[in-house]
C-alpha positions as CSV (number, residue, x, y, z in Angstrom):
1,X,0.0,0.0,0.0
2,X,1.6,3.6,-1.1
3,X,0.7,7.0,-1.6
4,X,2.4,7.8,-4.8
5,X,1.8,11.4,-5.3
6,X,-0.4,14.2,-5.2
7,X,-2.1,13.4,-8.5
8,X,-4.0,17.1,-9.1
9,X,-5.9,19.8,-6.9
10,X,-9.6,20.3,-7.9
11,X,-9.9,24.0,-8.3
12,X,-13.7,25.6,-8.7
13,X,-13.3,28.8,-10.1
14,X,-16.2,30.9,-10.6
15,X,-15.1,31.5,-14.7
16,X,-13.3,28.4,-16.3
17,X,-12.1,30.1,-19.2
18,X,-10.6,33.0,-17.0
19,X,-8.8,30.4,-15.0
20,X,-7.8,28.4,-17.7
21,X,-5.7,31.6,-19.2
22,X,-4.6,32.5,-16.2
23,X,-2.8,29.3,-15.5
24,X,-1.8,28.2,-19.1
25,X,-1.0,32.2,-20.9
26,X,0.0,34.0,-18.2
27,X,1.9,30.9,-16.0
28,X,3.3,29.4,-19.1
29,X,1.5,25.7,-17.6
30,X,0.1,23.3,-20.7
31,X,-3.0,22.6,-21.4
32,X,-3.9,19.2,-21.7
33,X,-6.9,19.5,-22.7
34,X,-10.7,18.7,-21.1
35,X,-13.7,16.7,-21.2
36,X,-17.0,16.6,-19.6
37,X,-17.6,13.4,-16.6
38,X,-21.4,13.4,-17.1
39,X,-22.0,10.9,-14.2
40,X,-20.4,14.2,-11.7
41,X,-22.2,16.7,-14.1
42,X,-19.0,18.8,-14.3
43,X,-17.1,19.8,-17.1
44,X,-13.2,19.3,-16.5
45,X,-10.1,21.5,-17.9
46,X,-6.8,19.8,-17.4
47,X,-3.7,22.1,-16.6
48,X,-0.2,20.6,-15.8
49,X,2.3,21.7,-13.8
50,X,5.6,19.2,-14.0
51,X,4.3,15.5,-12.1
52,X,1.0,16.7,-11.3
53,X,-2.3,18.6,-12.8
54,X,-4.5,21.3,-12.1
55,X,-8.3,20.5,-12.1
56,X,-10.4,23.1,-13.2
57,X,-14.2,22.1,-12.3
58,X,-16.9,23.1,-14.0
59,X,-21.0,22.4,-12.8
60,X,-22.8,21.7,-16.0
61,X,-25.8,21.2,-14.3
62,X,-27.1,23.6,-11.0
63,X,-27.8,20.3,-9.0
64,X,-24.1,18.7,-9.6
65,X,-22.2,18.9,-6.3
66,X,-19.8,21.8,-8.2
67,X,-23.0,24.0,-8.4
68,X,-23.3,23.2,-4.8
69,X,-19.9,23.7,-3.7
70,X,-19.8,27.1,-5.5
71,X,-22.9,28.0,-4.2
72,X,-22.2,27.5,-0.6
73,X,-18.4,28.4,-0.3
74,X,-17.6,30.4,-3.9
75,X,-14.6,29.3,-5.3
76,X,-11.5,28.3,-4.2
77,X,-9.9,24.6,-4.2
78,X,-12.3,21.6,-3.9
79,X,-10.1,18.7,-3.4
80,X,-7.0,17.3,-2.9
81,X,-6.2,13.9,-4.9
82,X,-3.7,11.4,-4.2
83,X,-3.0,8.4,-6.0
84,X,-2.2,5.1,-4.5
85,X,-1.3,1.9,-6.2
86,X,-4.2,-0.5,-5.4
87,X,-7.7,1.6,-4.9
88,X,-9.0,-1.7,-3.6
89,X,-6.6,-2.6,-1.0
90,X,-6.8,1.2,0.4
91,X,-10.7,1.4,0.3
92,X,-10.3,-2.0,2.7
93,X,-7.5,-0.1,4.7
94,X,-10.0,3.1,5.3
95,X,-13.3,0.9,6.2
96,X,-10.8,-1.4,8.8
97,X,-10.0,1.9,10.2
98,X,-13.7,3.3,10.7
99,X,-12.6,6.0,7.8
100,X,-16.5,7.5,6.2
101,X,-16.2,7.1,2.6
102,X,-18.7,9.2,0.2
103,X,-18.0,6.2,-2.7
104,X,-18.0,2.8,-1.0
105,X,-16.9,0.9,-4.5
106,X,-14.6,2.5,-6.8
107,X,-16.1,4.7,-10.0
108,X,-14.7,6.0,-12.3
109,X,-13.6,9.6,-12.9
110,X,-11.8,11.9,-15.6
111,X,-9.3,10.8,-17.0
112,X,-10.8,7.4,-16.9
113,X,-9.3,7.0,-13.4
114,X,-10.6,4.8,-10.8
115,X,-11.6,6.7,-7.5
116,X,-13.4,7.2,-4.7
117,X,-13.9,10.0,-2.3
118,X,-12.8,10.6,1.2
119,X,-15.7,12.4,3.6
120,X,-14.3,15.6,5.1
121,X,-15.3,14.0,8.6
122,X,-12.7,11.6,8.4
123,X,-10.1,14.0,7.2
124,X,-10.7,17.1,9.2
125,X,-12.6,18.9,6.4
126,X,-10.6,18.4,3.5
127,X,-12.2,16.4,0.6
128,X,-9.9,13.6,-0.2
129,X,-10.0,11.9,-3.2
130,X,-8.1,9.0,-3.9
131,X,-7.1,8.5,-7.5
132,X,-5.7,4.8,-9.4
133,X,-4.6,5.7,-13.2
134,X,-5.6,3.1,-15.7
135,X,-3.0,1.2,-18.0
136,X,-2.8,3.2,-21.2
């Protein structure tokens, strides 16, 4: 079982495209381009920065939990997600350890990643996702 990196920071801004210049033609960071995870009802804009991304969050719908997130706290960062090496094995690890999970079976998320989400009552109110990248 091992963390292997920070993977990306969800970031909520209140204008995509704004963000999305800011932190690819003013920072100089690449685009890598974005895609829409209909299941989440969020559109996603993918910004990297060396070993990990930027995750620019979209709501494409006002009952997604984006809409709800910018609706109750503006913008700002939404997650933190980390990815481990066996999703599986650490969703076993968390539930051993009495850890609330929002997902209790993997999904799957942009990217085509396997994930699942951490509740903020088991983290001490960060959102914690935890993140397995597919074989290519």
């Amino acid at each position: 079982m091992k963390i292997k990196r920070i993977n990306h920071l969800g970031i909520v801004p209140k204008d995509l495209n704004q963000s999305k210049n800011f932190f690819t033609s003013i920072l100089g960071l690449n685009h890598e381009g974005g895609e829409t995870v209909e299941e989440q009802k969020v559109a996603v804009e993918f910004v990297r920065c060396e070993n990990s991304r930027l995750e620019l969050l979209s709501p494409t719908s006002t009952d997604s939990p984006i809409a709800k997130f910018l609706e109750t706290k503006g913008s700002g960062i939404q997650h933190i997600a980390l990815e481990v090496d066996n999703l599986d094995i650490w969703i076993d690890h968390l539930k051993k350890n009495n850890i609330k999970l929002i997902d209790e079976k993997p999904r799957y998320g942009a990217h085509n990643m396997r994930i699942v989400f951490v509740h903020p009552h088991s983290t001490g109110g960060v959102l914690v996702e935890l993140v397995e990248e597919q074989p290519k």
